[in-house]
Residue frames relative to the residue before (quaternion, step in Angstrom):
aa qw qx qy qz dx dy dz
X 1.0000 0.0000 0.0000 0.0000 0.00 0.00 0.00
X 0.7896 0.3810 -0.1976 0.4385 3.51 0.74 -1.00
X 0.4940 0.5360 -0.3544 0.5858 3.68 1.94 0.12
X 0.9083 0.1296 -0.2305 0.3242 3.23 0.81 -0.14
X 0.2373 0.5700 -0.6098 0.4969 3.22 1.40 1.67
X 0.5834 0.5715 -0.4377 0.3762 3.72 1.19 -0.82
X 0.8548 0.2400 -0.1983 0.4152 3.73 0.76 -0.84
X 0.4268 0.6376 -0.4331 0.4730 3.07 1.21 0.52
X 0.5316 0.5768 -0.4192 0.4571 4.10 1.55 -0.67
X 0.5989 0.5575 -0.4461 0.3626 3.68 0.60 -1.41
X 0.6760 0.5922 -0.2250 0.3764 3.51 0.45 -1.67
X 0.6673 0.4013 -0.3341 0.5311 3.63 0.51 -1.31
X 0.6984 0.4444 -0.3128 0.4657 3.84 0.61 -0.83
X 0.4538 0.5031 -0.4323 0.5950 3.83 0.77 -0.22
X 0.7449 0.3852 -0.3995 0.3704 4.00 -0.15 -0.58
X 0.7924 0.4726 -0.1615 0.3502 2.77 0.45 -1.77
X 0.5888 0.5340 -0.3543 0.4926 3.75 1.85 0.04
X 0.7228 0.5378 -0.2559 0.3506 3.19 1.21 -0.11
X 0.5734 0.5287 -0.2715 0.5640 2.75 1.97 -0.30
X 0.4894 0.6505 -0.2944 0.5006 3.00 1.38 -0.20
X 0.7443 0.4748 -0.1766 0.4353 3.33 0.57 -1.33
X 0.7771 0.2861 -0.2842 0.4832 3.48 0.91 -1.06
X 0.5338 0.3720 -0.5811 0.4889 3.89 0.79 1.04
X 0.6281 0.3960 -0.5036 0.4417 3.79 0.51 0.20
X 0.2998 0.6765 -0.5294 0.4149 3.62 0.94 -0.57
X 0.8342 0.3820 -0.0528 0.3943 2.98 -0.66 -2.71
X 0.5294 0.5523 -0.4005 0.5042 4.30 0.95 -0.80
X 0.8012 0.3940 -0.2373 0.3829 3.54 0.41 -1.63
X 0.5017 0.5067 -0.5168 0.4737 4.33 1.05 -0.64
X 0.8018 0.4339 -0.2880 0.2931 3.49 0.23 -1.46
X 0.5013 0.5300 -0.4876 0.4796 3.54 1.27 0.07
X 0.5344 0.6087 -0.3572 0.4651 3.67 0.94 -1.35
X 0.8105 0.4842 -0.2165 0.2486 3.69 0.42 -1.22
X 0.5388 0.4456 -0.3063 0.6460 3.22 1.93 -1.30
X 0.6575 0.4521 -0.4746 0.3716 4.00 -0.11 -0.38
X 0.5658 0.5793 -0.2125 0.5469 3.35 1.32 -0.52
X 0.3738 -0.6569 0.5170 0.4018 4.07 0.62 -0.40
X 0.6127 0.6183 -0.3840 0.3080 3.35 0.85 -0.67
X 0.0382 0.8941 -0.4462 0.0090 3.79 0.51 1.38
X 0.6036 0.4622 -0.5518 0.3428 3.86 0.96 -0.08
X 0.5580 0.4930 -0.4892 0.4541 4.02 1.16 -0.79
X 0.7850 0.3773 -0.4505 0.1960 3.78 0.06 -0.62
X 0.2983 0.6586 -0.4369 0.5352 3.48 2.08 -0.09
X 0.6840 0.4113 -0.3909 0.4585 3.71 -0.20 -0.83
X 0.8053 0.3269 -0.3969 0.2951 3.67 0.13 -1.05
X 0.4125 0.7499 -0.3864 0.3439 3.57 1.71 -0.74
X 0.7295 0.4383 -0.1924 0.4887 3.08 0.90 -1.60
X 0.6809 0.2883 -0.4660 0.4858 3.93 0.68 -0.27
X 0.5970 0.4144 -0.5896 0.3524 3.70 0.30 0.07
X 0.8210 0.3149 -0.3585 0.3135 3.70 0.29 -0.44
X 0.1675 0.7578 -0.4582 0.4334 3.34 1.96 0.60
X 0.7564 0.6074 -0.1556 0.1863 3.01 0.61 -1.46
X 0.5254 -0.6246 0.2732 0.5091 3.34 2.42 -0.48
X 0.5873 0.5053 -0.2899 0.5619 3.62 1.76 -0.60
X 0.3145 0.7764 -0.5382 -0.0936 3.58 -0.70 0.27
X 0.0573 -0.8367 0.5050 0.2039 3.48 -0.39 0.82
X 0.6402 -0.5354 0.3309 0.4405 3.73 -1.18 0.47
X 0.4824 0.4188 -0.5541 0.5337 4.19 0.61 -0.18
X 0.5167 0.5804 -0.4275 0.4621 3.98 0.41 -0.96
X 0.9294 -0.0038 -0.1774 0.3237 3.48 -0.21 -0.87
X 0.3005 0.6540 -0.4784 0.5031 3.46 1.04 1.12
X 0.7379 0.2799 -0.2959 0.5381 3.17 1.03 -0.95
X 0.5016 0.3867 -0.5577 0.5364 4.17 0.38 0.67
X 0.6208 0.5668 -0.4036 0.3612 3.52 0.32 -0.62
X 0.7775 0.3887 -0.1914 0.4558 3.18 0.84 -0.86
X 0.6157 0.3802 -0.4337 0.5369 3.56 1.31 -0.44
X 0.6753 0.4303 -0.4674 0.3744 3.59 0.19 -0.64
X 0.5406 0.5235 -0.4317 0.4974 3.86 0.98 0.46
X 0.6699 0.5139 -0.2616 0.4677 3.03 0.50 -0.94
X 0.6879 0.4811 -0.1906 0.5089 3.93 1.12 -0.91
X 0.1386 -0.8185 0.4898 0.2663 3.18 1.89 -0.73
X 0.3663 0.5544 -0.6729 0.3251 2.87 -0.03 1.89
X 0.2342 -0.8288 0.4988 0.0967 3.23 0.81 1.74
X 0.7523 0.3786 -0.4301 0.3251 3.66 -0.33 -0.61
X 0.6684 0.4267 -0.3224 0.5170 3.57 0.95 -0.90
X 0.7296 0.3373 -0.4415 0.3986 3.89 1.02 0.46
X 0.4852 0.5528 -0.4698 0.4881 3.31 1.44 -0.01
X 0.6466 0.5479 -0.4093 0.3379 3.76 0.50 -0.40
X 0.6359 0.6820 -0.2109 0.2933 3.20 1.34 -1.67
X 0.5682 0.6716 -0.0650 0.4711 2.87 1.70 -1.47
X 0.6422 0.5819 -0.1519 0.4753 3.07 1.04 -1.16
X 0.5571 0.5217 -0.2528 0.5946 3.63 1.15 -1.68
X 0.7498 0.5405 -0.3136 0.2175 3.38 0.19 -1.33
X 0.6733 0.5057 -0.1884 0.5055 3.18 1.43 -1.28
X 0.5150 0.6800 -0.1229 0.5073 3.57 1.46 -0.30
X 0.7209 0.5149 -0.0693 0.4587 3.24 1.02 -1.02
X 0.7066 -0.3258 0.1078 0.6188 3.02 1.56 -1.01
X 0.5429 -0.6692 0.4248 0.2772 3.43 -0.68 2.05
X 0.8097 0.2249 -0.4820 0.2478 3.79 0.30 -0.53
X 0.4373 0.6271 -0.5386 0.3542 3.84 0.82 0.65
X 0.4905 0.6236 -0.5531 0.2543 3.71 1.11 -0.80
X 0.5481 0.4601 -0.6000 0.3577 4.21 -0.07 0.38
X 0.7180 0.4288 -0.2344 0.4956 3.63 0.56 -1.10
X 0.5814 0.5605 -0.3440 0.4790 3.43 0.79 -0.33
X 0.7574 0.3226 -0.2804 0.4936 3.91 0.90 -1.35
X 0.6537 0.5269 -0.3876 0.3805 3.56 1.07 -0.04
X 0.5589 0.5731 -0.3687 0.4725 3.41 1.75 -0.10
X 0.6372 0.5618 -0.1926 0.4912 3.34 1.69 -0.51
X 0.5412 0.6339 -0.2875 0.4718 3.09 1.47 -0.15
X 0.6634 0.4382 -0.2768 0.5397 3.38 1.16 -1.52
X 0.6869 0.4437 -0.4522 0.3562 3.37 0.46 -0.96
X 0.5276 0.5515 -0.4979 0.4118 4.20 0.88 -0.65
X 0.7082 0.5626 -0.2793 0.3225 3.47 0.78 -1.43
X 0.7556 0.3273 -0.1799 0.5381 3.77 1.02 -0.85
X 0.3265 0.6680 -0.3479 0.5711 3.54 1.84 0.91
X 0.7701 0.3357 -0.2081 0.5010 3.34 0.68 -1.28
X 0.4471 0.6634 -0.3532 0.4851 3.48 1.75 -0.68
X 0.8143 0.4017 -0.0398 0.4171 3.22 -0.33 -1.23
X 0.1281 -0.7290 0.6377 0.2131 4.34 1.36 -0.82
X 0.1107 0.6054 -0.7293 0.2989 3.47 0.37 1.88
X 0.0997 -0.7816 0.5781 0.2122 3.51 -0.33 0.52
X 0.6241 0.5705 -0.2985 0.4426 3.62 1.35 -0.85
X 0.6164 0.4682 -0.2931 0.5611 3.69 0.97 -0.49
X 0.6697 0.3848 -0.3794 0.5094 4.02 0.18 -0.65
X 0.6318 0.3906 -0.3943 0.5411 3.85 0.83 -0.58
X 0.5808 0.7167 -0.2105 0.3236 3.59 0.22 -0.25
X 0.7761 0.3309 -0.0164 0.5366 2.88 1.23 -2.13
X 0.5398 0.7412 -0.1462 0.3714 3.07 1.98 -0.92
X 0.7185 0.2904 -0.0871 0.6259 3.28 1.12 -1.52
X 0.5060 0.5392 -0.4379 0.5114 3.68 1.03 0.97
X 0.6411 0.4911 -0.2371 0.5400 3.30 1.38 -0.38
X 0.6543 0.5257 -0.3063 0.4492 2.79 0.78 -0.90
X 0.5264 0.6691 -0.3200 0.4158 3.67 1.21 -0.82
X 0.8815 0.2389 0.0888 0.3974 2.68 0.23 -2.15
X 0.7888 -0.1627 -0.1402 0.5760 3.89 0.98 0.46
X 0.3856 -0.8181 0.4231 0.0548 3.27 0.67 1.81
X 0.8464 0.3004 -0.2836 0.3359 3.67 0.79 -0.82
X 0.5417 0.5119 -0.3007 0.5951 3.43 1.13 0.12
X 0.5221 0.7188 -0.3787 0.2594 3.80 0.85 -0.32
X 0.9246 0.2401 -0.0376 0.2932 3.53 0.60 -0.58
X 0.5158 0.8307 -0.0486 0.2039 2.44 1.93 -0.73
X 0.6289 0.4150 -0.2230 0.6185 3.02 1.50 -1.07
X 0.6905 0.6185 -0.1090 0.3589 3.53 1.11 -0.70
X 0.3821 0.7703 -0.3787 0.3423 3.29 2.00 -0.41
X 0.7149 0.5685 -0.1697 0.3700 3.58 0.33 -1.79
X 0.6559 0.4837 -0.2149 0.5381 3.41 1.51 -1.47
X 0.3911 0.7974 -0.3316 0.3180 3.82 0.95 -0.31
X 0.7954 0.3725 0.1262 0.4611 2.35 0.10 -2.57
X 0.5767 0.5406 -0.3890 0.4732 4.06 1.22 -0.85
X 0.6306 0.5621 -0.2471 0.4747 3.40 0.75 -2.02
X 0.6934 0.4235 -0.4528 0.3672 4.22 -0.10 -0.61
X 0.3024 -0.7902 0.5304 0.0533 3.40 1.36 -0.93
X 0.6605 -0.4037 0.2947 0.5603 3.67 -1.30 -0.94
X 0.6391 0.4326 -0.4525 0.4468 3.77 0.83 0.37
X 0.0220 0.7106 -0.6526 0.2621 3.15 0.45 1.50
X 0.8281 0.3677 -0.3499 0.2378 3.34 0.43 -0.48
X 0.0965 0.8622 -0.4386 0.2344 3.65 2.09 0.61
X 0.5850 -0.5071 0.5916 0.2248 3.01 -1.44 -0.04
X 0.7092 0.3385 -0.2744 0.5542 3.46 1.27 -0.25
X 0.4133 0.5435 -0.5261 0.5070 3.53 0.94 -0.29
X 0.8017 0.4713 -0.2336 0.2839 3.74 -0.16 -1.27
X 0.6576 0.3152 -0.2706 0.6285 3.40 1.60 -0.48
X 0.5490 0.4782 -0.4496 0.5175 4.05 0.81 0.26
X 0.8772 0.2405 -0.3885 0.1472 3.42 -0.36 -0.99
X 0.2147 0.7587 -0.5193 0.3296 3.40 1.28 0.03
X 0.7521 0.4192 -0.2444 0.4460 3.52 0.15 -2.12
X 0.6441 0.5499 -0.3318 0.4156 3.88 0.60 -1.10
X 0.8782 0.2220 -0.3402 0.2526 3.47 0.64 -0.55
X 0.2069 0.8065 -0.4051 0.3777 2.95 2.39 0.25
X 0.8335 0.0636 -0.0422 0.5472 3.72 0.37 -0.84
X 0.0177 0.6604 -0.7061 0.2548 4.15 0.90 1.02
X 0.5718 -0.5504 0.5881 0.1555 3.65 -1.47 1.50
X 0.8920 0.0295 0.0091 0.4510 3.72 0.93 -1.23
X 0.5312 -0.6902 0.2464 0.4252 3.71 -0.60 0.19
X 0.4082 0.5952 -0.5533 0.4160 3.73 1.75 0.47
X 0.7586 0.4146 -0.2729 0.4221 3.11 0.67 -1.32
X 0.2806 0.6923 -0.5143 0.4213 3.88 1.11 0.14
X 0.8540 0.4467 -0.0388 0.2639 2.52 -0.20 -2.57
X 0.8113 0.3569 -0.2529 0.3880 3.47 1.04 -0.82
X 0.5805 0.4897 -0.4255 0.4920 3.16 1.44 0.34
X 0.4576 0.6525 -0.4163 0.4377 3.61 1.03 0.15
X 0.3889 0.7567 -0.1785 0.4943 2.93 1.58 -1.94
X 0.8978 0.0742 -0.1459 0.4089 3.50 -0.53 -1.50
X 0.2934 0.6305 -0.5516 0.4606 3.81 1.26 0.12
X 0.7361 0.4147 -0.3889 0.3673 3.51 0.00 -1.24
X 0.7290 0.4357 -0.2554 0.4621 3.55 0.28 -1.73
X 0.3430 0.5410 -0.6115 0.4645 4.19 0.77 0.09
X 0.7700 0.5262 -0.2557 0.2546 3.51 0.15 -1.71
X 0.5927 0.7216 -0.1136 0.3391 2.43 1.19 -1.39
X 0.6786 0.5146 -0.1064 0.5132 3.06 1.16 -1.78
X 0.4460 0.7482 -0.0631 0.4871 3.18 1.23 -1.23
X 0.3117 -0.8010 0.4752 0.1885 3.77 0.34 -1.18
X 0.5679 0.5934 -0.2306 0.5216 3.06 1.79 -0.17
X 0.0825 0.7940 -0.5953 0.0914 3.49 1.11 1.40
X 0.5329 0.5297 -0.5692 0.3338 3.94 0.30 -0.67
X 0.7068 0.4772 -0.3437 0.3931 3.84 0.90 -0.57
X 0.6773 0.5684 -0.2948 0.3622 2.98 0.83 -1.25
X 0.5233 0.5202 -0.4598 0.4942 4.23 0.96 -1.12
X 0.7974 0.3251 -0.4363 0.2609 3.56 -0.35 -0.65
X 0.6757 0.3702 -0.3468 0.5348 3.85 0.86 -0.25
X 0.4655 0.4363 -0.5701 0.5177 4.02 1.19 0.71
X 0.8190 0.4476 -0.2252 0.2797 3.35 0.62 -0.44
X 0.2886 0.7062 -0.3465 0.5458 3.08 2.46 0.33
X 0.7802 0.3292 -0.0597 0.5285 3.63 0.61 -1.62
X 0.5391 0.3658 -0.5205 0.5520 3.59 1.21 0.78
X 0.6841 0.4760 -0.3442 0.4324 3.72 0.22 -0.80
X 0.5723 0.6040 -0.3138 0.4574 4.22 1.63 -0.59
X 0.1217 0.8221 -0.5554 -0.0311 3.59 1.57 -1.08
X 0.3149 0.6979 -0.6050 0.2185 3.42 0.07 1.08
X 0.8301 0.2348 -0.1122 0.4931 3.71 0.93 -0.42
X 0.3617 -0.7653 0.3951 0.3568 3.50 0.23 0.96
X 0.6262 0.6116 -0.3951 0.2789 3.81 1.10 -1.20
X 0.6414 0.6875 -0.1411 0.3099 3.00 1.67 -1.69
X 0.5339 0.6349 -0.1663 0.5331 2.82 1.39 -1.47
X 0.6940 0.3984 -0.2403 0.5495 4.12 0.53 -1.04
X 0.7852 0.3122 -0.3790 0.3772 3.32 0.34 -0.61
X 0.4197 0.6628 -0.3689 0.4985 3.79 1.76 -0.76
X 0.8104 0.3904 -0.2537 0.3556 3.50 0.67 -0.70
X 0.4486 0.7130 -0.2855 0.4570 3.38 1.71 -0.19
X 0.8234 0.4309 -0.1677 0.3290 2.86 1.01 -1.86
X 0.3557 0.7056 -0.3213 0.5219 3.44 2.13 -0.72
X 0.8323 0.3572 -0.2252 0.3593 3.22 -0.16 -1.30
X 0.6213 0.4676 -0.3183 0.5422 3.79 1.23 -0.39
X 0.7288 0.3566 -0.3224 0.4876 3.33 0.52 -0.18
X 0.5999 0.4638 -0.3627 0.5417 3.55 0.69 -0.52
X 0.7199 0.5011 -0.2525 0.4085 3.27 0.60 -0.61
X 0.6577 0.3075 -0.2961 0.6207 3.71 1.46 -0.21
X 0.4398 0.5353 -0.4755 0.5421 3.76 0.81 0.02
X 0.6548 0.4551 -0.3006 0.5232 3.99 0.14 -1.11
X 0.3505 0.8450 -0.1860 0.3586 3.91 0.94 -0.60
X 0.8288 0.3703 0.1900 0.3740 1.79 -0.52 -2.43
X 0.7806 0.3895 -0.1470 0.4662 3.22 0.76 -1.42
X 0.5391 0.7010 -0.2741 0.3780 3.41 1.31 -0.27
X 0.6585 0.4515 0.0031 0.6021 2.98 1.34 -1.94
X 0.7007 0.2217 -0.2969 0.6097 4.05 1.04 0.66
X 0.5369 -0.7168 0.3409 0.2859 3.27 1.20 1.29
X 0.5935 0.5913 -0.4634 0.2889 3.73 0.12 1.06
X 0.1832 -0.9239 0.3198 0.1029 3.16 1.05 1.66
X 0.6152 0.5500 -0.3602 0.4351 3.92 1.15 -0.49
X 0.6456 0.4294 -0.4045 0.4850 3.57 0.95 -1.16
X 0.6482 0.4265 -0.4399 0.4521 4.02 0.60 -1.38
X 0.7382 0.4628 -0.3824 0.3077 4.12 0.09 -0.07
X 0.6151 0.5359 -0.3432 0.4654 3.25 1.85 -0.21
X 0.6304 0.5061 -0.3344 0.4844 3.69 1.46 -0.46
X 0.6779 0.5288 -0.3525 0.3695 3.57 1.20 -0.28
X 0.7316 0.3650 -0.3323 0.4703 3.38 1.65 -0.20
X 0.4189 0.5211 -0.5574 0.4923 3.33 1.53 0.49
X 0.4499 0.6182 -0.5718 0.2973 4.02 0.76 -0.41
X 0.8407 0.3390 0.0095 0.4221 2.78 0.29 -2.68
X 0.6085 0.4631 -0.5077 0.3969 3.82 1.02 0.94
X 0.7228 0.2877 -0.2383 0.5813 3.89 1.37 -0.34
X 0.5173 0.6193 -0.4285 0.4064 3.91 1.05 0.23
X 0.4767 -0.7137 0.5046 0.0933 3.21 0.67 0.08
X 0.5209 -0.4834 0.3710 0.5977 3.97 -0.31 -1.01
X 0.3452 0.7684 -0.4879 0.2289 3.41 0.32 0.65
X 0.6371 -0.6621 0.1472 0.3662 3.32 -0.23 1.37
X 0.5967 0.5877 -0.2703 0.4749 3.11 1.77 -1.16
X 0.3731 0.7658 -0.2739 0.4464 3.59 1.26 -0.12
X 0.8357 0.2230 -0.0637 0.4979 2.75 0.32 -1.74
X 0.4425 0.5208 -0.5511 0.4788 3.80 0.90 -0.36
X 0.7112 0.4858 -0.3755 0.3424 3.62 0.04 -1.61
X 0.6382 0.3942 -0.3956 0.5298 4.07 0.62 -0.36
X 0.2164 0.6462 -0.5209 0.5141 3.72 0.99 0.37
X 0.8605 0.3394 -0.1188 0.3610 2.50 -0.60 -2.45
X 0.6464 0.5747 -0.2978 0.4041 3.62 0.50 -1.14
X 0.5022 0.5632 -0.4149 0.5084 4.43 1.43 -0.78
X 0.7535 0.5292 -0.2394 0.3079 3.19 0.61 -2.21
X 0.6987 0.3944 -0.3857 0.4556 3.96 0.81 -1.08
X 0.6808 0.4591 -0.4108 0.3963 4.11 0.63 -0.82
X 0.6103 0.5192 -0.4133 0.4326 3.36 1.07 -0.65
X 0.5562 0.4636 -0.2967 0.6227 3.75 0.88 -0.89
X 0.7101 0.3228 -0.4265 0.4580 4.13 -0.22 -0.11
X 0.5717 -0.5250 0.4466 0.4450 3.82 1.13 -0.83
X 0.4133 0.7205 -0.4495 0.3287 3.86 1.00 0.24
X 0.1133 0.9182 -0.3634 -0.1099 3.28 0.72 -0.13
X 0.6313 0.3023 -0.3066 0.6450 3.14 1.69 -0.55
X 0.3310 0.7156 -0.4144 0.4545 3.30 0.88 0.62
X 0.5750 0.6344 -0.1410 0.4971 3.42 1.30 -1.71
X 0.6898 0.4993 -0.2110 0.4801 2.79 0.06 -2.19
X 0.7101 0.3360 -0.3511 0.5096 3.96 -0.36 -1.24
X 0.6178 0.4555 -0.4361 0.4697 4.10 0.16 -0.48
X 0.7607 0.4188 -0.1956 0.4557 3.72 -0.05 -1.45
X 0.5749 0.5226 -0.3804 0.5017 4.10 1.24 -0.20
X 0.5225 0.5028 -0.4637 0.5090 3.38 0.92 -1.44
X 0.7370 0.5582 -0.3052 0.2285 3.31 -0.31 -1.61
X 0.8784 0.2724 -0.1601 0.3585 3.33 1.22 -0.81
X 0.3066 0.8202 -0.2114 0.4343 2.69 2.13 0.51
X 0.6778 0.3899 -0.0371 0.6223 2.98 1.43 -1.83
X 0.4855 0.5875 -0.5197 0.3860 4.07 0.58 -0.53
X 0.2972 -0.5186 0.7109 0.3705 3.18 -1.43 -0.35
X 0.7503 -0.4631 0.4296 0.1951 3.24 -1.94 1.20
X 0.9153 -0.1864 -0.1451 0.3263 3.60 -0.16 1.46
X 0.1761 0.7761 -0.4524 0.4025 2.75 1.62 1.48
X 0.7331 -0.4225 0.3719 0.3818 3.36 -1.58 0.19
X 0.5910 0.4847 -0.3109 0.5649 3.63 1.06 -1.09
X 0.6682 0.5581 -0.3442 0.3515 3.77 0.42 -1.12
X 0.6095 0.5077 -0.2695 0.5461 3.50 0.92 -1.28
X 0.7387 0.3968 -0.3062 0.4508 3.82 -0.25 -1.84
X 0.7334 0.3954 -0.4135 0.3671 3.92 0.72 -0.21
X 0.7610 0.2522 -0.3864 0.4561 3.63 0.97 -0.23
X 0.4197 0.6306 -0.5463 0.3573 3.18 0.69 0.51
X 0.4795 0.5992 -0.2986 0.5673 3.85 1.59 -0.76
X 0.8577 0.1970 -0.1909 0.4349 3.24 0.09 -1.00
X 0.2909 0.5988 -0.4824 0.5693 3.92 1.23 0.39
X 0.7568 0.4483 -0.2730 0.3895 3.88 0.23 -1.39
X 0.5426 0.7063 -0.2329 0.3905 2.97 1.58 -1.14
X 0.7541 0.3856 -0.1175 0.5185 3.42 0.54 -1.65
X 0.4498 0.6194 -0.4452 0.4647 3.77 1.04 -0.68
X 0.6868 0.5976 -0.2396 0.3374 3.18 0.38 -1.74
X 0.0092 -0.5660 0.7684 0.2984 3.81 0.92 -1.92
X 0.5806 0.4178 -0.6738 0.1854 3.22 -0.98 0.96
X 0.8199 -0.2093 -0.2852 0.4501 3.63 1.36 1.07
X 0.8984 -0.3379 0.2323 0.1570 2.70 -1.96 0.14
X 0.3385 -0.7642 0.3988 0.3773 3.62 -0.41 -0.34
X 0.0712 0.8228 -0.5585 0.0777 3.31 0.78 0.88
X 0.8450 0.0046 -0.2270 0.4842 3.44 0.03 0.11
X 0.7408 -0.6192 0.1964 0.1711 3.20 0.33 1.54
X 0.4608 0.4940 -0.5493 0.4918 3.25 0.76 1.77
């Protein structure tokens, strides 16, 4: 029994060297290859040495870095990702590998890699993640703001924005994604986040645009599927955060048409004035409001109290 645990060690050590051997083999080509520029073959061998069931963390730093270097960003934002995973005390070398890959993301308008590398940072050293990278976000979406990745990026970007413009205006475009999107019932409450913040006057105008356009198709919406109470609450959430924005004034339209339809009439009248109050002088809004309140007086259902 004990003569043949003795020859039974050689054997177990004969395997386990070969398995050894044929992940240094595959460890040692792919060095040969990166020293060589030649970075998708040394990816491949990385990947058959840790194919092999052995992986050690220099191992996957060094795919990380070739599958950058080959600019196969996603398959180095992941590595990176493993890497920092694998073992907590590599997570520095790991978020700076995640860095380069964001950086040759924004290079390149990988949109699938910068989300990737991003929400790996965000994982693995949450306060340094975004920061430098906010501004580059929000440029890089561009007119595909309304992606699927815009909507799951700019959140993180303005989570850690360096300042509160660059906060505010990525919040800003978060909203108008939605917006874009169709998903105004979301989008009013975070226009109305960056109206109640009044830190940036532009913001603030354009926050107040976007309120009023969405409130103002919600009220619509809700109008045009018979539900006259909800479609009269989105028109005075228009004409209370729209400011003079045209969408504003349409929404006091909308806001004449539902009291006039319930029987307000001097209700109407005070809705369909605003409206023409705020229009400019022979505009479309200007006309479609005294024509209301023309119908209004036709009717005799009021007065001229404020002098129309």
């Amino acid at each position: 029994m004990f003569s043949n645990s003795i020859k039974a060690v050689p054997l177990f050590a004969l395997v386990v060297y070969s398995c050894l051997g044929k992940v240094a083999d595959h460890e040692t080509l792919g060095d040969r290859a990166y020293l060589a520029h030649e970075f998708v073959e040394a990816l491949v061998e990385y990947r058959l040495a840790m194919a092999q069931g052995i992986t050690t963390p220099v191992l996957r730093g060094k795919a990380g870095a070739a599958a950058l270097r080959s600019r196969d960003l996603v398959a180095a934002a992941r590595e990176y990702a493993a890497l920092a995973e694998e073992d907590r005390e590599r997570i520095t070398e790991a978020a700076d590998g995640l860095e380069r890959v964001a950086v040759a993301a924004i290079e390149d308008g990988n949109r699938e890699a910068l989300q990737v590398s991003l929400e790996s940072l965000m994982e693995i050293a949450e306060g340094r993640a975004l920061g430098r990278f906010a501004q580059q976000v929000a440029d890089g979406f561009g007119s595909a703001s309304s992606s699927q990745d815009a909507l799951a990026m700019l959140p993180y970007a303005a989570a850690v924005a360096s300042d509160t413009r660059t906060q505010d205006s990525l919040v800003h475009e978060y909203a108008q994604t939605m917006a874009l999107r169709n998903e105004c019932s979301r989008a009013v409450p975070i226009f109305e986040s960056l109206l109640r913040r009044r830190r940036n006057i532009s913001i603030i105008e354009d926050a107040q645009t976007g309120l009023a356009e969405c409130a103002l198709s919600l009220g619509h919406r809700a109008l045009n599927s018979g539900r006259p109470t909800e479609a009269e609450e989105w028109f005075r959430k228009a004409v209370a955060g729209g400011g003079q924005s045209h969408f504003a004034m349409l929404a006091y339209i909308g806001l004449g048409d539902v009291m006039f339809a319930q029987g307000d009439f001097l209700g109407a009248a005070d809705a369909y004035w605003e409206a023409r109050f705020g229009a400019a002088p022979g505009s479309g809004i200007y006309r479609l409001a005294e024509e209301r309140l023309n119908n209004l007086g036709d009717a005799g259902t009021v007065e001229g109290e404020k002098g129309f």
